[in-house]
N, C-alpha and C positions, 0 to 999 in steps of 0.2 A: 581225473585226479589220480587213478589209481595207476595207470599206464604211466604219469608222470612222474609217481613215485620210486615203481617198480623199476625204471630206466634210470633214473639217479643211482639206485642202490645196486644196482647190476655194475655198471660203470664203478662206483667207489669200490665193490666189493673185489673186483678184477682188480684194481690198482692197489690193494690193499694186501693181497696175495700176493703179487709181484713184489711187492716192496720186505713182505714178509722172507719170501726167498731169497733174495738182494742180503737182507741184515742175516739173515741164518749163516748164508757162504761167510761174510764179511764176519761172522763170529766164529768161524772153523779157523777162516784164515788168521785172524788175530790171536786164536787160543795156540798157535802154532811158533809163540815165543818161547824161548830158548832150547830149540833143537837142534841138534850135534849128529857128528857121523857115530855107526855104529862102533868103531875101532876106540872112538873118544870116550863110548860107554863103556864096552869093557876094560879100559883103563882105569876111567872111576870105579869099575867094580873091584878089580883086583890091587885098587888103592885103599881098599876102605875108604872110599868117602862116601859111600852110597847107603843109605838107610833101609829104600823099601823101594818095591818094584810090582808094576803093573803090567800084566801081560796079555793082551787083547787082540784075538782074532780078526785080521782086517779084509779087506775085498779082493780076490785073486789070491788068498793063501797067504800072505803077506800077515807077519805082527807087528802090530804098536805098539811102543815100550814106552809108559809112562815112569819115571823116576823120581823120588826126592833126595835129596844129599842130606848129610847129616847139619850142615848149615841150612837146612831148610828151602835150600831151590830147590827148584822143577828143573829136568830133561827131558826131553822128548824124543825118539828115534825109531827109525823103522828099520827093518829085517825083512827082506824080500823071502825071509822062509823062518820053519819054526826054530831053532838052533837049540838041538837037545844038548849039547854042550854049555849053553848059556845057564841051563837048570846047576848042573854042578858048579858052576861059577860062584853062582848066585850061592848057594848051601854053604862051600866051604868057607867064604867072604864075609857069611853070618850074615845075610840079607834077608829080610822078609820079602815073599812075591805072592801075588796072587793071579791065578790066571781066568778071564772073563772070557763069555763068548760073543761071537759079533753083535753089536748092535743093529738090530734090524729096524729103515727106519719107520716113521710113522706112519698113519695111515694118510694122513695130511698131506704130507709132502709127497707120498706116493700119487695122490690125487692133481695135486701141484706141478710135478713134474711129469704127469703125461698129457694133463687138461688143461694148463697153463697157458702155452701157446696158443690154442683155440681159443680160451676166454679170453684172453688178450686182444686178438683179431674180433670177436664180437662185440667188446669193449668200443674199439677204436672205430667197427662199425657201426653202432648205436651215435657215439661222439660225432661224427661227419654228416651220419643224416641227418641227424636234431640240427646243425649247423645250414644242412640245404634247406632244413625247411623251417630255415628261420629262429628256431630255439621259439618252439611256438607249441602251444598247449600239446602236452603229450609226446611231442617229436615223430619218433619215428613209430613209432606204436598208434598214431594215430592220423592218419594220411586220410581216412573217410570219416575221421570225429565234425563234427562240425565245428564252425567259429562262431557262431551266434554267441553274442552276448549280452546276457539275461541281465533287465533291468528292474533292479526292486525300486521301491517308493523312496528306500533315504536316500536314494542317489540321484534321485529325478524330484527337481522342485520346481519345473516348464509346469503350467498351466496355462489356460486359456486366455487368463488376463494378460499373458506375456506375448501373444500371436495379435495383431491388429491390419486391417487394409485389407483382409480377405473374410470379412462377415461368412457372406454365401459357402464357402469351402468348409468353414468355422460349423455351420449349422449340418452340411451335408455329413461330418466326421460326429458329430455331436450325437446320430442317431446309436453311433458305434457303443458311444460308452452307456448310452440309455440302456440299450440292451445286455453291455453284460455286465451292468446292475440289476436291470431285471427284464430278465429272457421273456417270462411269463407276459410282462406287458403287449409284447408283440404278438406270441405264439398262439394266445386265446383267440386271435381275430384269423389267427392261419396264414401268419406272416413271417418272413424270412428272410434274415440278415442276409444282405451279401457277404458273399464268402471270401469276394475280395475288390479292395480298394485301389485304384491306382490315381497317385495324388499328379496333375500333368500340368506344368508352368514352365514360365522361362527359367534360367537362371537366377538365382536372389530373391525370388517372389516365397520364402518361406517354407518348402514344402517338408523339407525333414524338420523344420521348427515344432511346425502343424503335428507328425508323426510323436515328436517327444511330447507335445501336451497331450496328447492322447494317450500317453501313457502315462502320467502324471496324473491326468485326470479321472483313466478307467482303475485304478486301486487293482488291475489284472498283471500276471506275470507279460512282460514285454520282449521279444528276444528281436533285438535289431544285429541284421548282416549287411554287408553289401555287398554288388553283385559281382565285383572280384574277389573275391575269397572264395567263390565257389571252384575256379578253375585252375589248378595247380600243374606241375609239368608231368604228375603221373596220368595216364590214362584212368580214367575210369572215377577219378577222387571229384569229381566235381559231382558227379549224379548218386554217390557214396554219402556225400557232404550233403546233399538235399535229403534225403533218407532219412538221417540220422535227425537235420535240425525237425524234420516233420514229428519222428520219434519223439524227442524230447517237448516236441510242443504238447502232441497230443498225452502225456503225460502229467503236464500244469493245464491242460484247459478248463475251464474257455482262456485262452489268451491270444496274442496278438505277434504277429510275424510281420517285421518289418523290413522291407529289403530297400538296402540305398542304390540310386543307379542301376534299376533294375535293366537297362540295356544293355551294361555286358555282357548279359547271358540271355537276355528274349530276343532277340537279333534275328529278323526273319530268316526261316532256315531255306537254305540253298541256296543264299546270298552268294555273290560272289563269282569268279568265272570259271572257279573248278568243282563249285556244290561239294559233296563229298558229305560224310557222317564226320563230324570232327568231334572235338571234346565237347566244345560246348555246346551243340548239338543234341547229347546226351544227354548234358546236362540239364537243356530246355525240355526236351522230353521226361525227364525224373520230374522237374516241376507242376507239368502238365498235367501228370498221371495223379502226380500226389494231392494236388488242386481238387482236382474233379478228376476220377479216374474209377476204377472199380470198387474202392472203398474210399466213401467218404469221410473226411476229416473232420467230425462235429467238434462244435466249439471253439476251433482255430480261424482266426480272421486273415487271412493274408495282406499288408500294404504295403503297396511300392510306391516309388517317387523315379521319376525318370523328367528329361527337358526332349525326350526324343521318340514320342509319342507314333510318331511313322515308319519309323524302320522295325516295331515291335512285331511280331509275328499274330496274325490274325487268330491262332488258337489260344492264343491266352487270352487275348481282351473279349472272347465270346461272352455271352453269358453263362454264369455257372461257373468261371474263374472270376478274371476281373470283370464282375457283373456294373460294376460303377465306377465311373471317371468322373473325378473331382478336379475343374480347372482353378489352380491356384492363380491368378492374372498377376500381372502390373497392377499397386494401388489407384485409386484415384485421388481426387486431391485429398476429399475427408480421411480413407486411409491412409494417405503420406502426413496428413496431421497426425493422428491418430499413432501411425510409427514413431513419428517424430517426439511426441510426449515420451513414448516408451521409454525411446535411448537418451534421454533429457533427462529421464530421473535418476540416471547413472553419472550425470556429472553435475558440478554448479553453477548454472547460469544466471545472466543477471536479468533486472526487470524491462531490460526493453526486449526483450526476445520473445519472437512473434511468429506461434509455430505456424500459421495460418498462413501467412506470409510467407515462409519460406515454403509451405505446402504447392502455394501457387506456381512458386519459381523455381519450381524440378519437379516438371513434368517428365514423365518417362522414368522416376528412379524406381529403380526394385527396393525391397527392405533392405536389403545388404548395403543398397550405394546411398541411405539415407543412414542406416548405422555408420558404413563409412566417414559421410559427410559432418556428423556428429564429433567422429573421433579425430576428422582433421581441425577442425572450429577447437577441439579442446588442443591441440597441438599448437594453431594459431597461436591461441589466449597464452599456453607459457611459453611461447616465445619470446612475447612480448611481456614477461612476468605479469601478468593479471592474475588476479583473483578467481575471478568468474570469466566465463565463458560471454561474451557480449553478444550481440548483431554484428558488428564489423567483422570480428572472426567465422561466422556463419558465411559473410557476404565472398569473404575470399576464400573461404573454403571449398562453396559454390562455384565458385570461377577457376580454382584451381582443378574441379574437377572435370566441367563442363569446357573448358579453355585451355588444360593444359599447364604444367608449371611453370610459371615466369622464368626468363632467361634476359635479365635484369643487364648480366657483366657480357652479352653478344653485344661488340661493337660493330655498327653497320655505317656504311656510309653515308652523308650527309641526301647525296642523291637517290643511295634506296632506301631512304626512311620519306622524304618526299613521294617516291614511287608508291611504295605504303600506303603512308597517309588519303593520298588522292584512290589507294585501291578502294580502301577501307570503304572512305568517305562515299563512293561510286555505288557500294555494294549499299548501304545505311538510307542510302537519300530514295535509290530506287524502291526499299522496301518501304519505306516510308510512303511515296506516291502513289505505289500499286496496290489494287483494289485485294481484301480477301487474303491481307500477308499480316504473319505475326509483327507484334511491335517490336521494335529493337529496341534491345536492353541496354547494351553495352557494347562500345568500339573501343579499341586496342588497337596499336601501333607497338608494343612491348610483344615480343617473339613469346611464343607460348606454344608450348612443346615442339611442333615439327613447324608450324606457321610460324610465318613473320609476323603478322597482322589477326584479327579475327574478328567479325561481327557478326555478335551474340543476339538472337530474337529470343522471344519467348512466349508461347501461347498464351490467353486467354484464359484458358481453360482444354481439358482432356478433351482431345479430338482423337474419333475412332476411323472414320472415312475422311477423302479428300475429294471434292470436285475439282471441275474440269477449271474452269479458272480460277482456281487458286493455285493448281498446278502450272499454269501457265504462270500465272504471277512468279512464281518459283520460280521456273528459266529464268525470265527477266532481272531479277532481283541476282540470280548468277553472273548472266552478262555483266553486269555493274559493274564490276571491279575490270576485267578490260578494257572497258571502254571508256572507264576515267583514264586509264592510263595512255589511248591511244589518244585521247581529246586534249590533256593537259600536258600529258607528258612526252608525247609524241613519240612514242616507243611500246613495243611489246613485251615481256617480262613472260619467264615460265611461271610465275606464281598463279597464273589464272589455269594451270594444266587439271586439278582437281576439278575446278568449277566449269567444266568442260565435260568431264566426266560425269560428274551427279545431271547436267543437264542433257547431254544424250541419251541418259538412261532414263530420265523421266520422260522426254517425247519420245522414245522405243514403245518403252511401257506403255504408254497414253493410246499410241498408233495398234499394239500386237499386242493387249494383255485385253485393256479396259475398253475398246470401243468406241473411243472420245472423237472420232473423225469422220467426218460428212463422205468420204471419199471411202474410205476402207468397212463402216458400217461396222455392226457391233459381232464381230467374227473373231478369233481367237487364232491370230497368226504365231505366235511363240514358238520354238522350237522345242522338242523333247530335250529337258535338259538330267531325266533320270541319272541317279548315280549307279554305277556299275555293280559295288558292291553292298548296295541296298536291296539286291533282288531284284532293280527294277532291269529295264529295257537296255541290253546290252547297246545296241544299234541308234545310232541318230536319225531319227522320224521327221524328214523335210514336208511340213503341211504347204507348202506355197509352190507355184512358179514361177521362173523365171522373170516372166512379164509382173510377178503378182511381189517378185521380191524387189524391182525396181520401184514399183510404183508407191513401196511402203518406205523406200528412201527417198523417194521425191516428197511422200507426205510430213516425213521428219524433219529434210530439209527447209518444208514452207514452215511449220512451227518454229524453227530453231530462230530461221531467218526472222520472222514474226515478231520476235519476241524478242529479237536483238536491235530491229529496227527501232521498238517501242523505249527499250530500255537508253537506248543514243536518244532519242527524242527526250526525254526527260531529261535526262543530263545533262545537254545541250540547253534546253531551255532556263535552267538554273543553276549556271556556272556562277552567280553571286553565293548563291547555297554550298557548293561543292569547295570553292575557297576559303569558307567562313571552317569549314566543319574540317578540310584537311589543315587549317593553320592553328585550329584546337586541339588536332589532334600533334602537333609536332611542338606544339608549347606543353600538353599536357600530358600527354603518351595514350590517357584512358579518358574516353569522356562517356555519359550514362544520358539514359532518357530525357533528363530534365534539361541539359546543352543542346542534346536535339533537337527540342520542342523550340527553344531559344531560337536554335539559331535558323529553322524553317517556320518562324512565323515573322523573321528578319530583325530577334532582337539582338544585342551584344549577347554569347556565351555566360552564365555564372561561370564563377571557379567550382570546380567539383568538391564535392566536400571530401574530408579527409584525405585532401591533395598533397603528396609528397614528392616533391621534385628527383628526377634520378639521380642518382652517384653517379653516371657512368652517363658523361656526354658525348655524342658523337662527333670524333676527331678522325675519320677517315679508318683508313684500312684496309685488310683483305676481303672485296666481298664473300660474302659465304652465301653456300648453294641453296639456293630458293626451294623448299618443296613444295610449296604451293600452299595459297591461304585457303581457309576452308571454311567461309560464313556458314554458321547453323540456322539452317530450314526446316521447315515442315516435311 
């Protein structure tokens, strides 16, 4: 604060001085009306018209002659010398004169006009630096101050009741604020806080949520940074900047040091394929030291939050820095309810909404993409000017996430929305008959984001592992959309190039990761696939032979084949099924579980409920370029 001050008033004070000498010239110049040649003065002298006369020593020898007339103007005139004849002039003329000696100037302007320029240049260089760095606490006065920024209680109202779907992480941080309420409880038994926390999840699973209730909760000073701000384009300010925020901790403790994204600065050192001591190097090393180093930092709690737990460098996460990792997860269903209430009491919803329900039908979401889903349902509802927030708004809210956003006004041809329909239908029927495969929710023929088509499954329930046939069921349920098209429609289509994709990589995987084959036995063929600049293995590690990489692509190929044959065979056998389901979808665009169920147990289709026919009928046109549909699997 005082470096912030001190550089304002340096700045204003140069610019203030300069401006000062600016108006001083600019008042010499101006006070320099009505001056005459000297010839014209001694005229008015020996005219009598001149009353009184000032005579003052100027610079180089030189006099200024100040005059008033007896009409009361002013003259003004210089003499490049003193003119003792002017003295007689003046006597016999009946003039009064007085003679002054030079004005010597002030001390001010003397300081002005030799320091002036210099302040000026330091002015302008004070201005440009605060500009490089941003006009950011201090400027240029403070290139090793830290950024942390210290969180008191009126500015934090996060508490625990506002974090939900991560219990476990909830209790592990819980021990944090116990203790610096009261130390004592732990320290009788000869126990000892960790010194530092690292909170380690996907994306959107809460974890800087987590760090603000913790502060909210512990009533202790909080200084949150993150971990670029520590590294700046000077050398040396990043391991400067850790210094300082340890300084300022250990001054409020016990308190709590939060670092966001602590990866861009723990980053294994000698990553990379030139190694080298770089900045942030330095800067990992200042944190290391300060952590656990020859003087220890009582009462300061370190947490970070990072999604990239493996590229971290091995001397932090020891014990004795970060002595505890805290995994934030993916909720499960109870916590995606559980969230779900949360971001509900922010808006107003009506009474059919059924947080349970929709917990089940978004699996896989983090808390971000259920707050998301929240704030589209409330977008939905005013579109449609509602009131409140309904189920139907959740329902397409859910699909616009999970599916992509409708693309309503693509007009497609009459013959590739038939293509479609029979893809769709291909993919929906095979999941349906195979053993070990999510239920399908929802089929689409309405283009949704990069897809034409799309068919939506949805678990059960949270699954952590897959076996072997259900993965296998997966190919199959791929195949489907192929080989409706090659059965009905007598043609190939790139839309199935995706589904081509996810299933190689699942019989790769099945063959070289997991073990899954009577032929290759439970051995780990995969290739090194280390990244370069994670430290790891510069060099690609071939574990196989020649004879041994053959024989893992003829195993590939007997699954692939497997499971293509299996999936024609079903289809094949219930082409009454595959007609019913592709002519529901080109009457209705979207049909849902309850049509399915309909129409594979051979009854007539219901209408979908809240069935709205499209604006936008297919009348032909340019086809447009297929990227490929992409049914969601397990």
């Amino acid at each position: 604060m005082n470096n912030q001050w001190f550089s304002k008033v340096a700045v204003w004070l140069v610019i203030a001085l300069v401006l000062f000498t600016v108006f001083k010239q600019f008042e010499r110049t101006g006070a320099q009306t009505g001056a005459i040649g000297y010839s014209d003065f001694l005229e008015e002298v020996r005219g009598k018209r001149v009353r009184s006369v000032t005579l003052q020593e100027g610079v180089g020898g030189s006099t200024e002659i100040r005059a008033k007339t007896t009409d009361d103007k002013e003259l003004r005139t210089t003499a490049t010398y003193l003119d003792r004849g002017l003295v007689g002039d003046l006597i016999n003329n009946g003039v009064k004169f007085d003679v002054k000696p030079r004005e010597e100037p002030s001390f001010l302007l003397s300081i002005l006009a030799s320091w002036g320029p210099i302040l000026l240049l330091i002015g302008v260089w004070i201005y440009f630096m605060r500009q490089m760095q941003g006009g950011g606490k201090g400027g240029a006065f403070s290139f090793g101050k830290s950024k942390a920024r210290m969180l008191d209680e009126a500015n934090n109202t996060t508490t625990f009741a506002d974090v939900a779907g991560c219990d476990e992480a909830k209790e592990e941080v819980k021990e944090l604020v116990d203790f610096l309420k009261d130390p004592q409880k732990f320290q009788k038994l000869g126990g000892r806080i960790p010194r530092g926390v690292l909170l380690v999840g996907p994306p959107g699973t809460g974890k800087t949520l987590l760090a603000k209730a913790i502060a909210g909760e512990a009533k202790v000073p909080f200084f949150s940074i993150s971990g670029s701000d520590f590294v700046e384009m000077f050398v040396g300010v990043g391991a400067a900047r850790v210094r300082d925020m340890f300084e300022q901790a250990k001054k409020s403790a016990p308190c709590i040091i939060f670092i966001d994204e602590i990866d861009a600065v723990g980053r294994h050192r000698g990553a990379g394929l030139g190694g080298g001591n770089d900045e942030r190097e330095q800067t990992l090393n200042q944190m290391l030291v300060e952590m656990d180093g020859f003087e220890t930092n009582l009462g300061v709690i370190v947490m970070a939050a990072t999604n990239r737990p493996d590229i971290l460098d091995p001397a932090l996460l020891r014990p004795g820095r970060f002595d505890r990792q805290v995994y934030v997860t993916l909720p499960d269903v109870r916590g995606r309810e559980q969230v779900l209430n949360i971001h509900m009491r922010k808006v107003p919803v009506g009474q059919d909404i059924r947080a349970d329900i929709l917990a089940r039908g978004t699996p896989g979401f983090s808390g971000a993409d259920l707050a998301n889903l929240v704030n589209e349902a409330a977008l939905f509802a005013a579109r449609r000017s509602g009131r409140v927030v309904e189920m139907v708004d959740f329902e397409r809210a859910k699909d616009k996430i999970m599916m992509g956003p409708e693309r309503k006004s693509m007009i497609m041809p009459e013959e590739e929305r038939r293509n479609t329909a029979y893809h769709e239908s291909g993919h929906a029927l095979v999941a349906r008959l195979m053993p070990k495969t999510d239920p399908v929710h929802k089929v689409t023929v309405i283009p949704r984001g990069r897809a034409l088509g799309v068919t939506m499954q949805l678990p059960e329930g949270d699954r952590y592992s897959l076996d072997k046939e259900r993965m296998l069921s997966t190919i199959a349920v791929l195949f489907g959309g192929r080989i409706a098209e090659e059965v009905f429609m007598h043609q190939m289509t790139t839309g199935a190039s995706n589904d081509f994709e996810r299933a190689t990589s699942i019989a790769r995987d099945m063959v070289t990761r997991y073990g899954m084959t009577d032929e290759l036995g439970p051995m780990v063929y995969a290739e090194n696939e280390g990244e370069v600049f994670l430290g790891r293995s510069v060099t690609k590690t071939t574990t196989m032979s020649e004879e041994t990489m053959r024989k893992v692509d003829l195993v590939i190929r007997r699954i692939i084949d497997e499971q293509y044959a299996i999936a024609r065979k079903l289809i094949e056998d219930n082409q009454d099924k595959m007609h019913a389901m592709a002519a529901a979808l080109l009457e209705w665009e979207t049909i849902d579980s309850d049509q399915i169920d309909d129409i594979m147990s051979g009854k007539p289709p219901r209408t979908p409920k809240d069935w709205v026919p499209s604006q936008v009928k297919p009348s032909g046109g340019v086809p447009p370029v297929t990227p490929g549909s992409a049914p969601a699997a397990a």
